[in-house]
C-alpha positions in Angstrom: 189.8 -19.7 125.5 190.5 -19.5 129.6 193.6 -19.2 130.2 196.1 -20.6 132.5 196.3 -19.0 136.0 198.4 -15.5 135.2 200.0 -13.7 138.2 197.8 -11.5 139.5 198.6 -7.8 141.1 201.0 -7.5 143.8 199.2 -8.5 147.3 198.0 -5.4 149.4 201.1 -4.3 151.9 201.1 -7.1 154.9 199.7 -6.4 157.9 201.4 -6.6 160.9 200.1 -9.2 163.8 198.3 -12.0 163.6 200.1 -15.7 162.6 202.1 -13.4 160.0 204.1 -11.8 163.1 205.2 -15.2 163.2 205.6 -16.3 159.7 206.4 -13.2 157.3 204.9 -12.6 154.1 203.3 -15.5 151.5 204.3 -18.3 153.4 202.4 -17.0 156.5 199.2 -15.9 154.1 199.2 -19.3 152.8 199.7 -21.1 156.2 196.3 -18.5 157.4 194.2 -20.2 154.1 194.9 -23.8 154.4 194.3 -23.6 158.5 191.2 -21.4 158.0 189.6 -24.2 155.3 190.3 -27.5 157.3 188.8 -25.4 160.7 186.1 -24.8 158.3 185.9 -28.7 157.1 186.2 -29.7 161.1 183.3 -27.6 162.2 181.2 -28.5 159.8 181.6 -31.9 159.5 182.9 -33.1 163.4 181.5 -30.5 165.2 178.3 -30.3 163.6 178.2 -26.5 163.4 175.4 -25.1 161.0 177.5 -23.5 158.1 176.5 -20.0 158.4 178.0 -19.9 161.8 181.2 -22.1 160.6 181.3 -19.6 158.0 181.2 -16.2 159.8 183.5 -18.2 162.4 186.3 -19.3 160.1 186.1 -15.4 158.2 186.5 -13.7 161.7 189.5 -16.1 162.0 191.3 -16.1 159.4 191.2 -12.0 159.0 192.6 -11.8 162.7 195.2 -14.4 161.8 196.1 -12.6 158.8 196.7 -9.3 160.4 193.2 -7.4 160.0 192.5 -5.0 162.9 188.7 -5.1 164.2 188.1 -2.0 163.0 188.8 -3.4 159.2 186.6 -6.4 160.1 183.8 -4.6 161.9 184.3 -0.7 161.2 183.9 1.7 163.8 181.2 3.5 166.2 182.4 6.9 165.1 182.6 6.5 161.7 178.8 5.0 160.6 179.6 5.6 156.9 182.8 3.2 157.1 181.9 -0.1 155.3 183.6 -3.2 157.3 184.9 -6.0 155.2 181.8 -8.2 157.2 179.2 -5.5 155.8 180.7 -5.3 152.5 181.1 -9.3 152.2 177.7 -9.7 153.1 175.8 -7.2 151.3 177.6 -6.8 148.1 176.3 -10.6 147.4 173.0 -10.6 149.0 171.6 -7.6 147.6 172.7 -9.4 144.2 171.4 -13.1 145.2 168.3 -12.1 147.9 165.8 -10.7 145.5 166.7 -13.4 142.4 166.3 -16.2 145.2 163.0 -15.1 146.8 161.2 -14.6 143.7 162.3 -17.9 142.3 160.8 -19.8 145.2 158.0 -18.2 145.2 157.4 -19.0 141.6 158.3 -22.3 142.5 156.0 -23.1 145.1 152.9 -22.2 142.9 153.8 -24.2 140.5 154.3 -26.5 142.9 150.8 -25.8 145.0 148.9 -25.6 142.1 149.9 -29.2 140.4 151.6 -27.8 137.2 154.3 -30.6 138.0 152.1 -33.8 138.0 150.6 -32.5 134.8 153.4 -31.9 133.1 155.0 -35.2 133.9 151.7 -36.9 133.1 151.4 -35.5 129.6 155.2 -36.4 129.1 154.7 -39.9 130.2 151.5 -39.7 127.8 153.9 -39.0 125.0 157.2 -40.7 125.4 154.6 -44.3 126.3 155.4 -46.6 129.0 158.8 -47.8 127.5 160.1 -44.4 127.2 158.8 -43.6 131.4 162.7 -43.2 132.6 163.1 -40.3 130.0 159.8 -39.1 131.2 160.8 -38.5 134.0 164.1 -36.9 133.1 162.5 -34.5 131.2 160.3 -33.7 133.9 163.2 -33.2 136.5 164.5 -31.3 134.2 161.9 -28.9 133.3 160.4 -29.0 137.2 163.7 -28.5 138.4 164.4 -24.9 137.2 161.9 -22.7 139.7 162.1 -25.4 142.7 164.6 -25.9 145.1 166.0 -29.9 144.7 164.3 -31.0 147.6 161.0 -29.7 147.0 161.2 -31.1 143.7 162.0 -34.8 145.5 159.4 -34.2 147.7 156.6 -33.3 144.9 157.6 -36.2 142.3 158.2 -38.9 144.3 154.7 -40.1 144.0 155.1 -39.9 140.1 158.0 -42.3 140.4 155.8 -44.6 143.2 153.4 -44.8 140.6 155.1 -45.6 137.4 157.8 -48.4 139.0 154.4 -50.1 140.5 152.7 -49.6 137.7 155.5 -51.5 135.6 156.8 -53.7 138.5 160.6 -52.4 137.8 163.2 -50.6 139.6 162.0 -47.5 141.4 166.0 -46.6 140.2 164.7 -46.8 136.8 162.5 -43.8 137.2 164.3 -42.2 140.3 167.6 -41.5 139.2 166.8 -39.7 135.8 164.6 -37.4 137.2 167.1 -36.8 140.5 169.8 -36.3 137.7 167.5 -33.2 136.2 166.4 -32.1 139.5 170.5 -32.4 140.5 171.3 -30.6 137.1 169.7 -27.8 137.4 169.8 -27.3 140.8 174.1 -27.1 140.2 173.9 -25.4 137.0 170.9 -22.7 136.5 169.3 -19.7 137.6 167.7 -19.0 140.0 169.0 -21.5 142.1 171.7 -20.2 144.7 174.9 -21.8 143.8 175.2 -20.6 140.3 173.7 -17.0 141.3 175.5 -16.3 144.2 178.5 -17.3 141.8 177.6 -14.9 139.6 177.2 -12.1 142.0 180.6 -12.6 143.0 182.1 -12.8 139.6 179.7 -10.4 138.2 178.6 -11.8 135.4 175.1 -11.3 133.9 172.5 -14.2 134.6 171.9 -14.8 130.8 175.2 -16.0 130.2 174.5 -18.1 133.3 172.1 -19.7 131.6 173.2 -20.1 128.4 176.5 -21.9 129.6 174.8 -23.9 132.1 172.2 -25.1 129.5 175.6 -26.0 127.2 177.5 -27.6 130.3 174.1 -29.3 131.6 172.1 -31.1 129.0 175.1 -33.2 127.9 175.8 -34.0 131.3 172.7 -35.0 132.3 172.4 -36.9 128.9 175.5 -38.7 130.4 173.8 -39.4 133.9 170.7 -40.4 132.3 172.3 -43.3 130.4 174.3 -44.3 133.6 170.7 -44.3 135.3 169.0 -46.1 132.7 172.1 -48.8 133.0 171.9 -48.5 137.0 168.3 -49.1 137.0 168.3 -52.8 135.2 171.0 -53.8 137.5 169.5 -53.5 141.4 165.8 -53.7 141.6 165.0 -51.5 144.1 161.1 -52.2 145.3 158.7 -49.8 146.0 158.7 -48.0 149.5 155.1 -48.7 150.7 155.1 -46.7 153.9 156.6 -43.4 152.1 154.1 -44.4 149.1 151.4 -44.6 151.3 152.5 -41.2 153.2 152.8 -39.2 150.1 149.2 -40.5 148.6 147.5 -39.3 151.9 149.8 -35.9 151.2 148.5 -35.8 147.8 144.8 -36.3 149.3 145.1 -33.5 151.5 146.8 -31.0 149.2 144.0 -31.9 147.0 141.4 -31.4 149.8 142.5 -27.6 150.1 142.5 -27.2 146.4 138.9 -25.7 145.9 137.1 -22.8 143.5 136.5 -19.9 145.8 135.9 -21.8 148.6 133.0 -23.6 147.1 134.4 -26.9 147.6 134.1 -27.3 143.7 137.6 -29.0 142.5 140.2 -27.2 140.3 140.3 -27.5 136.6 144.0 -29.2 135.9 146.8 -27.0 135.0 147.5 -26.8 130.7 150.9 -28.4 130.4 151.1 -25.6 128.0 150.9 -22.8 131.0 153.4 -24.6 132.9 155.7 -24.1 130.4 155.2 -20.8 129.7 155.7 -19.9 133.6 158.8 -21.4 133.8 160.7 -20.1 130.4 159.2 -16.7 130.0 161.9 -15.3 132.8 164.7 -17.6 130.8 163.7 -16.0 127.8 163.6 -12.4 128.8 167.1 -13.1 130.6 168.8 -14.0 127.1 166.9 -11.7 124.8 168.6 -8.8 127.5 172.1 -10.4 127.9 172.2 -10.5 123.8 170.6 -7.7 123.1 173.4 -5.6 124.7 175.6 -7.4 122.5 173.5 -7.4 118.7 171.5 -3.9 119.0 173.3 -0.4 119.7 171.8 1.7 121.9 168.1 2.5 121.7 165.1 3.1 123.3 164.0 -0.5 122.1 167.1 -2.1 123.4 166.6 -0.1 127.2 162.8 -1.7 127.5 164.4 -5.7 126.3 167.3 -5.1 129.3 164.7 -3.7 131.6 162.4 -6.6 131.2 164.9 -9.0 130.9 167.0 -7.9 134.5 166.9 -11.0 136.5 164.6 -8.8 138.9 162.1 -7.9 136.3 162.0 -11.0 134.8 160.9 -13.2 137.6 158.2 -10.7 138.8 156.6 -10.8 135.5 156.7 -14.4 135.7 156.3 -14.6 139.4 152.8 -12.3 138.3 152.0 -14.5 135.7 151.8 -17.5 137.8 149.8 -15.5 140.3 147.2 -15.0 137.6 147.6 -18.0 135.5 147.6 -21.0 137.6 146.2 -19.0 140.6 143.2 -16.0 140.3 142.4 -17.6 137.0 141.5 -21.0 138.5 139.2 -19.4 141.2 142.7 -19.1 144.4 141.8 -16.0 146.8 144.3 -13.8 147.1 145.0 -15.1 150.7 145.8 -18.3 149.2 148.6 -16.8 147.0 149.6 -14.9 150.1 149.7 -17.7 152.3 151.4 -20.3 149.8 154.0 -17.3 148.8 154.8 -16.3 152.2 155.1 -19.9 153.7 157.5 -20.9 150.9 160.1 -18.2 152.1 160.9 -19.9 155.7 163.3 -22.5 154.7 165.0 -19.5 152.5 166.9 -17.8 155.6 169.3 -20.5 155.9 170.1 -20.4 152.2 170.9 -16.7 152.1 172.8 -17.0 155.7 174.5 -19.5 154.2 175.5 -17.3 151.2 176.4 -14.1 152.6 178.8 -15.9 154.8 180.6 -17.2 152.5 180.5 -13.4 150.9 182.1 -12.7 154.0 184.7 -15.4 153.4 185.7 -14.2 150.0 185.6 -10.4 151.1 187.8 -11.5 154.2 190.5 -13.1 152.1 190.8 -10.3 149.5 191.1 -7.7 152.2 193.7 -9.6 154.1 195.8 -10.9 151.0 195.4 -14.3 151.6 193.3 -14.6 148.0 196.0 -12.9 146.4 198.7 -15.4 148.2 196.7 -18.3 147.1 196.1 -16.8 143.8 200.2 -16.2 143.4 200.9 -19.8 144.5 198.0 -21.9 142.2 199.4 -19.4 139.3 203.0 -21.4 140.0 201.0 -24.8 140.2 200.4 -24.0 136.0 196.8 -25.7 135.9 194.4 -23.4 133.8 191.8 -21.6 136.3 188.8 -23.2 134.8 190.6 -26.9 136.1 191.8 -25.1 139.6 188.1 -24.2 140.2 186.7 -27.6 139.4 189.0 -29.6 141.8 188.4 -27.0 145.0 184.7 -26.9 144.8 185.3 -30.9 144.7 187.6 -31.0 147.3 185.2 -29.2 149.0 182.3 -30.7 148.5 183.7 -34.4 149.3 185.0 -32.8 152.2 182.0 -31.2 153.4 178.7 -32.3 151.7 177.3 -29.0 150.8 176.9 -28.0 147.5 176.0 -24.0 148.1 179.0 -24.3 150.6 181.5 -25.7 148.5 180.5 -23.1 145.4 180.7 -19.9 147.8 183.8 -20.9 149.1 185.2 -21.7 145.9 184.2 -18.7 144.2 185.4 -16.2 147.3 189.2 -18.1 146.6 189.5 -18.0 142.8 188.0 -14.3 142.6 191.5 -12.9 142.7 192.1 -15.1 139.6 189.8 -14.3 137.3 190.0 -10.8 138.2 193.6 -10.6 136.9 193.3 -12.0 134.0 190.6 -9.7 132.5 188.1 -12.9 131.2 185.1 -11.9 129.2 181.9 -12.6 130.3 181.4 -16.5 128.6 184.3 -17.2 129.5 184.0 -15.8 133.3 180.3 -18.0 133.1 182.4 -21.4 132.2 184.3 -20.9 135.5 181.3 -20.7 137.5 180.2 -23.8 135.6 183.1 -25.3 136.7 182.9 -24.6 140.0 179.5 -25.9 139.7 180.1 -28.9 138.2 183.0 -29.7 141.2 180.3 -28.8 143.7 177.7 -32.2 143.2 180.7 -34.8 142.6 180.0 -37.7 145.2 176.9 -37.2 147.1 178.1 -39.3 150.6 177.3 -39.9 154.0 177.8 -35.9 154.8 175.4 -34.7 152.6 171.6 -34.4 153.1 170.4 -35.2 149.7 171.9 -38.7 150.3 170.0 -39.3 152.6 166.9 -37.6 151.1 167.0 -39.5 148.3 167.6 -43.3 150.0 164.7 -42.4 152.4 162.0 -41.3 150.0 163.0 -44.1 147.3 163.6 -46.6 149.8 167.3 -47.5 148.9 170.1 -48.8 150.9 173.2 -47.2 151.7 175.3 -49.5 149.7 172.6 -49.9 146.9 172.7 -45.4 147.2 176.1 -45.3 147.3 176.3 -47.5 144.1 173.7 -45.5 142.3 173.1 -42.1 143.6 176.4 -41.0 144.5 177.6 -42.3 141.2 175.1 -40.9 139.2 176.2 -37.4 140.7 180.0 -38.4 139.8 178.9 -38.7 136.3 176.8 -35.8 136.3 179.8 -33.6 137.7 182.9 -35.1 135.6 180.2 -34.9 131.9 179.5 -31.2 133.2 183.2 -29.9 133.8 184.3 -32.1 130.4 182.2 -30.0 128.5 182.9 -26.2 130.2 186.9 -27.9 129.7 185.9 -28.2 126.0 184.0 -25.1 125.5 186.8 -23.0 127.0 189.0 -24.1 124.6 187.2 -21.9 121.6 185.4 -19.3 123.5 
C-alpha cells in the first residue's frame, strides 16, 4: 500500500542569496517553486517558448533564486572532474532514457515502413466482422501503439479509419476515438515511450514493473474510454474528410511505389500478422521474464543471461534486429533501406530528449537548492497520499500547459524527494509513475498539439473535438489513476 506523504529528511543547510535573502527559510523555498512553475506555464503557453528552452530557463532561475552559486549550477573551469547540478540533471536521465528511446523508434518505424500495421488491423477487422470494426480498431491502437510514437501512429492508421467509416457510412468517431484511446494509452502508460521511461529513470525503477503496472492501470482504462467512444460515436456523425482521405491514399500510393524486391520493381509479400506480433512483444517479454526473475530464481548463471537479455537495452536490439531481418532482409529491403528508414526516423527525436533532460535539469535543480525538499515538507502537511499528490500536479500541469512529456518530467523532478523518503518498493514506486501518467493526458485542449492533430486528420470541429476527444482523454486519465488508487491499496 502507498502511503500518505511522510516527512522527508531535513532540507540541505539554506543558501545564502537569492529571493531567500529576502524571505528566510521554507517560506522563501516555497515562494522560489510556485514563481519558478507559473514562469514556466507563461513561457510556454504566452510566450510561445519551445519547452526545452522554457525548461533549462526556469531551472537556471529558480537555482539562482534559491541561493545556488554558478559554480553549483555550472561547475568550474579548474575543476573538469566537478559534476554541475546542469550536467548531472541532464545526464543522469538521458543516459537512462536516450538509448531505450532511440531503439524504440527505430523499431517503430519499420514496422511502420514495412506495413506490419495495415495488416494487423486488416486481419483484426477480418475477425472481430464489420459490427465489431470500433473494437478493431482499438485493438489495433493498442497493439500499434506500443513501438510508435502517437503521432506516427495517427498518421499511419488514419487511412484505416477513412476506409472503414466510408465503407459503413457511420461516424468516422466510431472508429477514430477507440483506436486514438489505444494509441493515447500506451503512449501515457508503457515503455518505450518517453513519459513513463524518463519517469522511471528518475525514480529508478526497472522497466518491467513499468510495464506490468501500466498494462494493470491501462487496459481498464482504455476499456473505459472505449465504451465512452463507442457512446460518443452514435451521437455526432462526423463525415469523412475527403481532402485528407484523398492525401493519405496518394501517401499510401507512393510508400507503396518504393516498396520493391531488391530493386526489381517486383512488390512485397505482405507482412504475417503473426511477425508483427512477435516484433512488438518479444522486448515486453524479455523485460518481465528479467524484472521477475530477480525476484523467483537466486542467483545463477541462468538467472545472469534472462537479466542480460531482458535489460531494456538488450531487449530492444534483439527486437530492433529482428525486425531488421524479419520484415526487412527477409522480404528482399537493401541494407540502405534499413539504414535510411532507421536513420530518418531519429530526426524528430532531438526535441523529445531536449525536452527530457531539461526537465532532468529541473528536478536536479530543485533537489540541490532545497526547494524539492520544501515542497515535499509542505504537501506532507497537506495529508493527501503521494500516489493522489502526483496525479493532480501532472494534471494541473498538463491543463496548464498541453504537454504530456512536459507535465510528467516536471511532475516526477517535484515528488522525487517524496518517494525517496518514504522507502517505497519497486510496484509500488511504478503505481506513482502511473499516476503521474495518468494526470499527464487529462483534457487534451486548445494548448495541446494532439488536439489539433486529431481534428485535422479526422475532420472534426473544435466543439464536436472538444466534446469527444478531449473527453475521451478525461476518461482515459480519471479510469487510469482509479485503478493505480485501487492497486495501491493492496500492493
Amino acid at each position: 500500500m502507498v502511503p500518505a506523504a511522510a516527512a522527508p529528511a531535513a532540507p540541505p543547510p539554506p543558501h545564502t542569496g537569492g529571493l531567500l535573502a529576502l524571505i528566510p527559510g521554507t517560506p522563501g523555498l516555497l515562494t522560489v517553486a510556485a514563481l519558478g512553475i507559473a514562469l514556466l506555464l507563461f513561457l510556454i503557453m504566452k510566450v510561445r517558448l519551445q519547452p526545452f528552452v522554457a525548461l533549462l530557463g526556469v531551472s537556471l532561475a529558480v537555482g539562482l533564486a534559491a541561493g545556488l552559486s554558478v559554480t553549483e549550477l555550472f561547475g568550474t573551469v579548474q575543476k573538469s572532474d566537478a559534476v554541475s547540478l546542469i550536467e548531472s540533471g541532464m545526464g543522469g536521465i538521458l543516459g537512462h532514457v536516450a538509448i531505450i528511446i532511440g531503439l524504440g523508434t527505430m523499431l517503430g518505424a519499420i514496422l511502420e515502413v514495412s506495413g506490419g500495421a495495415e495488416v494487423l488491423s486488416a486481419r483484426l477487422l477480418a475477425l472481430f466482422g464489420e459490427r465489431r470494426a470500433p473494437l478493431a480498431m482499438g485493438l489495433t491502437g493498442v497493439l500499434f501503439g506500443i513501438p510508435v510514437f502517437f503521432d506516427v501512429g495517427i498518421f499511419v492508421l488514419a487511412p484505416l479509419v477513412y476506409a472503414a467509416a466510408r465503407r459503413s457510412g457511420r461516424s468516422v468517431l466510431l472508429y477514430a476515438m477507440p483506436l486514438l484511446a489505444g494509441l493515447s494509452m500506451t503512449h501515457a502508460f508503457l515503455p518505450p515511450h518517453p513519459g513513463p521511461v524518463a519517469a522511471a529513470g528518475l525514480f529508478g525503477v526497472d522497466l518491467g514493473w513499468i510495464i506490468l503496472m501500466g498494462a494493470v492501470c491501462g487496459i481498464p482504462a482504455v476499456l473505459a474510454a472505449w465504451g465512452y467512444a463507442a457512446w460518443i460515436g452514435k451521437r455526432l456523425f462526423v463525415p469523412v474528410p475527403q481532402d485528407m482521405a484523398e492525401a493519405a491514399e496518394e501517401a499510401r500510393a507512393a510508400v507503396a511505389a518504393e516498396r520493391t524486391v531488391g530493386g526489381t520493381g517486383a512488390p512485397e509479400q505482405p507482412v504475417a500478422p503473426g511477425t508483427v506480433l512477435a516484433v512488438i512483444g518479444t522486448p515486453l517479454v524479455l523485460i518481465l521474464l528479467a524484472t521477475f526473475s530477480s525476484i523467483a530464481l537466486a542467483p545463477s548463471t541462468g538467472r545472469s543471461v534472462i537479466e542480460f537479455l531482458g535489460h531494456p537495452f538488450t531487449a530492444l536490439t534483439v527486437a530492433l534486429l529482428l525486425a531488421y531481418y524479419l520484415l526487412g532482409v527477409r522480404r528482399g529491403w537493401s541494407r540502405a533501406s534499413l539504414e535510411r528508414v532507421s536513420t530518418a526516423s531519429l530526426k524528430p527525436v532531438g526535441n523529445i530528449l531536449l525536452v527530457v533532460g531539461a526537465g532532468g535539469i529541473f528536478g536536479a535543480v530543485l533537489k540541490g537548492s532545497g526547494v524539492a525538499t520544501a515542497l515535499s515538507n509542505t504537501f506532507h502537511h497537506v495529508g493527501l497520499p503521494v500516489i493522489v499528490l502526483a496525479y493532480l500536479l501532472a494534471l494541473v500541469l498538463r491543463v496548464a500547459q498541453g504537454s504530456a512529456t512536459v507535465a510528467i518530467v516536471t511532475t516526477a523532478g517535484i515528488v522525487l524527494p517524496l518517494v525517496e523518503a518514504q522507502g517505497l518498493t519497486q510496484a509500488q514506486l511504478a503505481l506513482v509513475i502511473m499516476a503521474i501518467s495518468a494526470g499527464s493526458i487529462f483534457a487534451s485542449h486548445v494548448n495541446d498539439g494532439g488536439f489539433w492533430m486529431v481534428a485535422k486528420y479526422f475532420g472534426i470541429s473544435e466543439r464536436d473535438t472538444l466534446k469527444s476527444w478531449t473527453v475521451l482523454e478525461s476518461v482515459l486519465s480519471v479510469a487510469g489513476f482509479a485503478v493505480a488508487g485501487a492497486v495501491s491499496l493492496v500492493v
